[in-house]
C-alpha positions as CSV (number, residue, x, y, z in Angstrom):
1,X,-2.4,-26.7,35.8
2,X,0.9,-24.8,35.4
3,X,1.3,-26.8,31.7
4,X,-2.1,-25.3,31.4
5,X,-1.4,-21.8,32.4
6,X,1.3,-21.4,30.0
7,X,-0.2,-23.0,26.8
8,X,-3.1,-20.0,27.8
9,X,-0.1,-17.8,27.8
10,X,1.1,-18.6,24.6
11,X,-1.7,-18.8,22.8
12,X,-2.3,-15.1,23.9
13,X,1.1,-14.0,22.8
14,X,0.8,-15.3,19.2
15,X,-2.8,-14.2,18.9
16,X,-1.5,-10.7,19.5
17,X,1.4,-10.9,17.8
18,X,-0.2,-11.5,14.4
19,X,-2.5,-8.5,14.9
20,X,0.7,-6.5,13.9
21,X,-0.2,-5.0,11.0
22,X,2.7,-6.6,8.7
23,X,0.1,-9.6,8.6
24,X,-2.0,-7.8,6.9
25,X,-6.0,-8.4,6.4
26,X,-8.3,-11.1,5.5
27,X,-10.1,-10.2,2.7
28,X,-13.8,-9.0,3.0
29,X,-17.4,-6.9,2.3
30,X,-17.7,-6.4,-1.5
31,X,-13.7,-8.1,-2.4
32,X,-14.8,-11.3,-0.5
33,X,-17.9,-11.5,-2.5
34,X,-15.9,-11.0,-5.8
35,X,-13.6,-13.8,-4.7
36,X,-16.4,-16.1,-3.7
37,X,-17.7,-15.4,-7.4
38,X,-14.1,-16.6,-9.2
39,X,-14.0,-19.9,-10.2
40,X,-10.7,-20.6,-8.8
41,X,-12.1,-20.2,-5.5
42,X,-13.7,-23.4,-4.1
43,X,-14.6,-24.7,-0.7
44,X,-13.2,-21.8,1.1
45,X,-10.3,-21.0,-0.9
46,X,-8.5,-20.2,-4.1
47,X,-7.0,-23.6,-5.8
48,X,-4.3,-24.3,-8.1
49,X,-5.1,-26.0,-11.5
50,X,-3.8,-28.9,-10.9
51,X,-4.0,-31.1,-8.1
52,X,-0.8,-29.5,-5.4
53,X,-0.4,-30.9,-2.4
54,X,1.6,-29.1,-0.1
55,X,4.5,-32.3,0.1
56,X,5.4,-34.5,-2.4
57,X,4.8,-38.3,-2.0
58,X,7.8,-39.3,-0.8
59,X,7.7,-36.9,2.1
60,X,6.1,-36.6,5.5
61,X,6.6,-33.5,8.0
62,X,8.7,-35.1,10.1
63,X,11.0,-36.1,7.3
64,X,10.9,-32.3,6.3
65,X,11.8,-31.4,9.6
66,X,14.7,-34.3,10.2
67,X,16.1,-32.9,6.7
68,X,15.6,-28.7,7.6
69,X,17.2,-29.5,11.3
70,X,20.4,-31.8,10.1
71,X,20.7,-32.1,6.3
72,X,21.0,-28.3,5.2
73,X,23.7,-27.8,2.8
74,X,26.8,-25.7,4.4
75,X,27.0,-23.9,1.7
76,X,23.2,-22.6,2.0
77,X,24.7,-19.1,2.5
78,X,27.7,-17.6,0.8
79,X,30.2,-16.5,2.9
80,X,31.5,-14.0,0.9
81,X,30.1,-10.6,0.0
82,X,28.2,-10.7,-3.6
83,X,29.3,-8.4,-6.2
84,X,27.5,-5.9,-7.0
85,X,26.6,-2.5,-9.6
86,X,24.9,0.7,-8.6
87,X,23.8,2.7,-10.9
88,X,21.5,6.1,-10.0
89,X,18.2,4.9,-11.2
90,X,16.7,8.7,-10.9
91,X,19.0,9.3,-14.1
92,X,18.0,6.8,-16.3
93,X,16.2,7.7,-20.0
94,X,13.1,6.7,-19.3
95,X,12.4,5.5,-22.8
96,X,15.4,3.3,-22.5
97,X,14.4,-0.3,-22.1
98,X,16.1,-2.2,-19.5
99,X,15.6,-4.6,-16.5
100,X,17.8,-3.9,-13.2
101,X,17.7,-6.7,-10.7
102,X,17.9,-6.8,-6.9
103,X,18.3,-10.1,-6.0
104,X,16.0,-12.6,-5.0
105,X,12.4,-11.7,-7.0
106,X,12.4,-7.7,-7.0
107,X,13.0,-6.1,-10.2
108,X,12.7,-2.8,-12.0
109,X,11.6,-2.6,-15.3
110,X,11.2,0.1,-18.0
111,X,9.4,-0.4,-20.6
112,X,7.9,2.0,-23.6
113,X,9.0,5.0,-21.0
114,X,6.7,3.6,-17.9
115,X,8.4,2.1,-14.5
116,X,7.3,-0.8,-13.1
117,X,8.7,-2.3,-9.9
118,X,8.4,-6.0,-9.0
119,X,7.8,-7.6,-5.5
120,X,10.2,-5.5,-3.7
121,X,12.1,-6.6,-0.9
122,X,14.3,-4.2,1.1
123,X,14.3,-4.4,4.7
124,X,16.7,-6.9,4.8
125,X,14.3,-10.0,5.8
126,X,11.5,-12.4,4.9
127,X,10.4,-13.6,7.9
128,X,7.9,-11.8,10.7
129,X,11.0,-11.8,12.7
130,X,13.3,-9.5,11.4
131,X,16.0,-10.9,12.9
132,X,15.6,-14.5,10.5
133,X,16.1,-15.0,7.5
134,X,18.4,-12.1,6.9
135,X,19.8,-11.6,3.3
136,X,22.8,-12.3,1.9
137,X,25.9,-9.7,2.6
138,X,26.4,-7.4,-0.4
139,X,22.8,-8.2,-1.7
140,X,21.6,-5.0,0.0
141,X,23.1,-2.2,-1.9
142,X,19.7,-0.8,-2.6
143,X,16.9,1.3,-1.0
144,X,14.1,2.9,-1.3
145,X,15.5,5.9,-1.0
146,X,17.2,5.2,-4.6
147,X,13.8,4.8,-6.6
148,X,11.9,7.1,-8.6
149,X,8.5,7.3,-9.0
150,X,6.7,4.7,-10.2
151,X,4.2,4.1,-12.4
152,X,2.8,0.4,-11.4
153,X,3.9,-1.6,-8.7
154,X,3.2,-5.2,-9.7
155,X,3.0,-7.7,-6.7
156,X,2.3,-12.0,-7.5
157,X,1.3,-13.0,-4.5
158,X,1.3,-11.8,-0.4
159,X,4.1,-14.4,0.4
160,X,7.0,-12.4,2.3
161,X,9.4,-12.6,0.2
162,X,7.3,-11.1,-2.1
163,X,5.5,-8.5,-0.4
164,X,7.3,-6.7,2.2
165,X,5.9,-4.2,4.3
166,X,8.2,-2.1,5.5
167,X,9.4,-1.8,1.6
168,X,6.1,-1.1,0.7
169,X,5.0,1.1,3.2
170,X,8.5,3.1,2.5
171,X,7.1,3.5,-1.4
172,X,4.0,4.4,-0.8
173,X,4.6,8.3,-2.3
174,X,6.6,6.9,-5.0
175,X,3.6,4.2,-6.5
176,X,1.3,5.3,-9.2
177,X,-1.3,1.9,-9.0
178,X,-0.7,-1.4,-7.4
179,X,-1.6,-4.1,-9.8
180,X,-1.9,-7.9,-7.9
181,X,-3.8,-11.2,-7.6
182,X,-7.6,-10.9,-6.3
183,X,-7.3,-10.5,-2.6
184,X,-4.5,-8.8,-2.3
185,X,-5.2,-5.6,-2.3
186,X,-6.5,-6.0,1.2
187,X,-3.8,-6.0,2.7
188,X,-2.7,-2.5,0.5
189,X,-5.9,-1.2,1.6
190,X,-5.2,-2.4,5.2
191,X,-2.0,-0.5,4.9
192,X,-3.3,3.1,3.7
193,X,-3.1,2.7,0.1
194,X,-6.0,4.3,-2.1
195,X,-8.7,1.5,-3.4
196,X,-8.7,4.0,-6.7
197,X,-4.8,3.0,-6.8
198,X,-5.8,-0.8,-6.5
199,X,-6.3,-2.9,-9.3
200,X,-6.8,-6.5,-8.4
201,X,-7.5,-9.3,-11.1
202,X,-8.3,-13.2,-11.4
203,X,-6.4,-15.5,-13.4
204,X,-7.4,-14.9,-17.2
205,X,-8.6,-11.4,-16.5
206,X,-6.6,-8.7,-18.5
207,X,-6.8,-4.7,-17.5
208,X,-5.4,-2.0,-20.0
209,X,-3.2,0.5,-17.8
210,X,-3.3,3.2,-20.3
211,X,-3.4,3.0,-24.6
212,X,-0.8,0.7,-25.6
213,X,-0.1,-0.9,-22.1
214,X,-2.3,-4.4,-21.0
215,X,-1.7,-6.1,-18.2
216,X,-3.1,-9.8,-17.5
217,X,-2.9,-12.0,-14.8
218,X,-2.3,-15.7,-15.6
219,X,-1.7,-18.8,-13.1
220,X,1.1,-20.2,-11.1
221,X,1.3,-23.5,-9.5
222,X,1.9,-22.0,-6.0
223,X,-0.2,-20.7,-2.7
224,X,-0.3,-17.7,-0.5
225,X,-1.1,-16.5,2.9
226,X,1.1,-14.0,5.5
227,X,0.3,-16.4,8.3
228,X,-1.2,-19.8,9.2
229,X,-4.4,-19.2,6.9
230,X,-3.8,-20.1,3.2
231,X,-5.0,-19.4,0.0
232,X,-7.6,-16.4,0.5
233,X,-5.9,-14.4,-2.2
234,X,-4.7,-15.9,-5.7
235,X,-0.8,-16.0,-6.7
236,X,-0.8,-14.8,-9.7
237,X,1.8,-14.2,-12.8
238,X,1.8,-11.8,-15.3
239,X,2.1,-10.8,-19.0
240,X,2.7,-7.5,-19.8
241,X,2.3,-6.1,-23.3
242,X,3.4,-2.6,-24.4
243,X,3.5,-0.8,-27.6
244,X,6.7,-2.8,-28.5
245,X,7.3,-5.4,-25.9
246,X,6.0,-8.3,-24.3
247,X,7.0,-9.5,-21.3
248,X,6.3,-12.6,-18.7
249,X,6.7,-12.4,-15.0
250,X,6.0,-15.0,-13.5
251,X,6.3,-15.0,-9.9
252,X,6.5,-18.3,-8.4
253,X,5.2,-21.7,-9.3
254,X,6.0,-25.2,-9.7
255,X,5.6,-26.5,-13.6
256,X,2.5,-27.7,-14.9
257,X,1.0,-27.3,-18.3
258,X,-0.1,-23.7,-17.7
259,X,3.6,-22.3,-18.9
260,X,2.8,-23.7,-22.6
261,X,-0.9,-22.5,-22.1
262,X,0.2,-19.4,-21.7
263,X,2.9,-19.6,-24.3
264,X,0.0,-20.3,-26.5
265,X,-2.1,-17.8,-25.9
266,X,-0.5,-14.8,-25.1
267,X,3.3,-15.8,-26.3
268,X,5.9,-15.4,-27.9
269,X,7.6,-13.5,-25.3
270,X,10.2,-11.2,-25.9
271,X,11.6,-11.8,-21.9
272,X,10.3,-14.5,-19.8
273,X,11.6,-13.8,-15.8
274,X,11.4,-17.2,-13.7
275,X,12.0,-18.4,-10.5
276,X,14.9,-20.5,-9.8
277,X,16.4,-21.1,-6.4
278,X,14.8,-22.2,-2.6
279,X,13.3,-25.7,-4.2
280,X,13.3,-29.2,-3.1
281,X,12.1,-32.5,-4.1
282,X,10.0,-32.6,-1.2
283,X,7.9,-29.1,-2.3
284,X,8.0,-30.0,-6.2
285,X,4.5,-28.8,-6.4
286,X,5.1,-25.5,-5.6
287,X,8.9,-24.0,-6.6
288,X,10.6,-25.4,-9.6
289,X,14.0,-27.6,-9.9
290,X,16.4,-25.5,-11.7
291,X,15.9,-27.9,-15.0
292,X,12.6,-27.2,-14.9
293,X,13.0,-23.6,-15.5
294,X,14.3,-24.0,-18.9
295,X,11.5,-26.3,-20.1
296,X,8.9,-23.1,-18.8
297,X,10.9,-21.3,-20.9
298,X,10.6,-23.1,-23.9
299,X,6.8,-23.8,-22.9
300,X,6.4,-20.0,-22.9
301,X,8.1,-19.5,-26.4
302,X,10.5,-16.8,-24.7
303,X,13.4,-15.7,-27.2
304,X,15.5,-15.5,-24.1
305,X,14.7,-15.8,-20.2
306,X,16.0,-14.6,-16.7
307,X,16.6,-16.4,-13.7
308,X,15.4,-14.8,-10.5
309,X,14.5,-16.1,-7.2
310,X,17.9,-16.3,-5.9
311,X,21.2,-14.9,-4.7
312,X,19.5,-13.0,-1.6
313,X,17.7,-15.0,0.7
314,X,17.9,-19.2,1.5
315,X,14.6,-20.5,1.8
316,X,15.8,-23.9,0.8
317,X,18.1,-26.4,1.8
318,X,20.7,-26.4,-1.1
319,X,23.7,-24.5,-1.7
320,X,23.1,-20.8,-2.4
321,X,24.4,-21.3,-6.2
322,X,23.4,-24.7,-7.4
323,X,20.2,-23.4,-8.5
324,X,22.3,-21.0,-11.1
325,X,24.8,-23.7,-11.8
326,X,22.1,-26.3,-13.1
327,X,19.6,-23.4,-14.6
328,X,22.9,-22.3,-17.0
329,X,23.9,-25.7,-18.1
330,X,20.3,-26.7,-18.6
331,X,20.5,-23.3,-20.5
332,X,23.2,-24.4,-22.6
333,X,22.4,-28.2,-23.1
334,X,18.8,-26.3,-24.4
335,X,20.4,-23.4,-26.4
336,X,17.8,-21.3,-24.9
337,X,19.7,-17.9,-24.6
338,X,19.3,-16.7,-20.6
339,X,19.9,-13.7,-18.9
340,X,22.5,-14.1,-15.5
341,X,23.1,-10.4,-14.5
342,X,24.5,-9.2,-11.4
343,X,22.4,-7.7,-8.9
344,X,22.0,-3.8,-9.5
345,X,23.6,-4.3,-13.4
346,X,21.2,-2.6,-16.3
347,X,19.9,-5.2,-19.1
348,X,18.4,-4.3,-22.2
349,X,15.3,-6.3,-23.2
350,X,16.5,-6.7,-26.6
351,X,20.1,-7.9,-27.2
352,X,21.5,-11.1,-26.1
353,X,24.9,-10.7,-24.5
354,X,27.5,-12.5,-22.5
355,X,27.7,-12.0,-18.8
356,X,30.6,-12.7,-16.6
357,X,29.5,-15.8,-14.5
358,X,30.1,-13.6,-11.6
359,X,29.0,-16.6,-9.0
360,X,32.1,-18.8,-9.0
361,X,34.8,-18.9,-7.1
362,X,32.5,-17.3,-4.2
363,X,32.2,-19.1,-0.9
């Protein structure tokens, strides 16, 4: 009876602790019936384009949770602080064109003089529970507070380290339109954001922002969901095309033919930004080895690419810099020119340069 008691207990605690509105919605009414109308939606829920399970074949759970409890690297966080650059992003030409990067997958871009800002994360966690998953010491030397306006928050897909709320709630004054994956915005719309401000698309569909500047969504090889219910919004990657740029973000996926798809269709690309880092063999499917990253590249036709996905937060089991140290000589081996900035540092779209490899000799 006691045993009893208690599993009643807490079952009643997590049922109201994911009515805290950083979970978010479910989406419904007229949005539910647009998703139910997608043809990636099926038998309850969005699905990637090739079969993904969630493990790869060699795996099981429990060998996922032997490995996560006892075979973590040591190294999965650096000891040391990461260097850094802070620049004021209030004074920057807004017709210059550049990329600043925060770590992990958030990103500002100009672009043709408009600001875009890319799944921001700045509370200082991914995890319900501030207290886990903290980042990494001297990845943090950024706020809110050191934005200005912008024109078109972009947003792949409702994971957590994608889509903060606390970040996103802070910007809410500062964002023009929210452009995401179909489903989405109900969790923006949850959170006090405008529908007007809202623009949600399936994969394929392509919206034009304003003359000059389209937007289309395009597939990953991923998943989504803020708790234990998956896949009721797509993940989503995008290409962006302005008056003289054309750019891929692609939030995160595992490989599959859709990179050279897209290269087809909507390439060459002038950037292409990847994900690299918080992989394993045993999740394949959905996050990319590091090797892997350079053959999306190629697949995109990208004339140079950016590693993101990294140095902030260890969602994998590796070391916190293999993922950089195999994506650069993968680079090299390639000759595929790649982009390996440190966090806060401005890059222009256009020229190729050196960068210090900044990550060695860290601990």
């Amino acid at each position: 009876m006691i045993s009893v008691i208690v599993i009643g207990v807490l079952a009643i605690a997590l049922f109201i602790f994911l009515q805290q509105p950083q979970f978010g919605r479910m989406p419904s009414g007229k949005r539910l019936e647009r998703i139910q109308q997608s043809p990636n939606y099926r038998e309850g829920k969005f699905q990637n384009l090739s079969p993904t399970p969630d493990l790869a074949e060699c795996a099981t759970y429990y060998s996922v949770l032997k490995e996560f409890l006892f075979q973590r690297s040591k190294r999965i966080q650096p000891v040391d602080s990461l260097p850094s650059v802070k620049i004021n992003l209030h004074d920057l030409d807004r017709n210059g064109d550049l990329i600043v990067w925060f770590g992990h997958s958030s990103y500002f871009l100009q672009a043709d003089g408009k600001r875009f800002l890319v799944d921001p994360v700045f509370s200082g966690s991914v995890s319900p529970l501030g207290f886990t998953n903290r980042s990494y010491k001297g990845s943090d030397v950024y706020s809110v507070a050191d934005f200005p306006d912008i024109d078109y928050l972009l947003i792949s897909h409702d994971h957590w380290d994608h889509l903060d709320y606390e970040t996103v709630m802070a910007l809410k004054s500062k964002v023009g339109k929210v452009v995401t994956g179909l489903g989405t915005g109900e969790h923006f719309e949850y959170w006090g954001y405008s529908p007007d401000n809202i623009i949600e698309m399936d994969w394929n569909e392509g919206v034009t922002l304003e003359p000059g500047f389209v937007i289309h969504a395009t597939p990953g090889r991923h998943f989504s969901g803020r708790s234990f219910t998956r896949n009721k919004a797509i993940w989503v990657s995008f290409v962006l095309k302005t008056p003289n740029l054309n750019l891929f973000i692609g939030g995160d996926s595992g490989y599959d033919h859709h990179f050279k798809t897209i290269g087809d269709t909507y390439g060459p690309f002038d950037l292409a930004i990847l994900e690299c880092g918080q992989y394993d063999k045993n999740w394949k499917y959905i996050h990319m080895m590091p090797e892997e990253v350079v053959q999306a590249a190629a697949g995109l036709k990208a004339t140079k690419f950016m590693p993101v996905h990294w140095a902030k937060f260890s969602l994998g089991l590796h070391d916190w810099d293999d993922s950089i140290l195999r994506v650069t000589k993968a680079a090299a081996a390639s000759q595929m020119p790649i982009l390996t900035p440190m966090i806060g540092e401005k890059v222009p779209y256009t020229k190729v340069r050196s960068y210090t490899e900044w990550w060695k000799g860290l601990e």
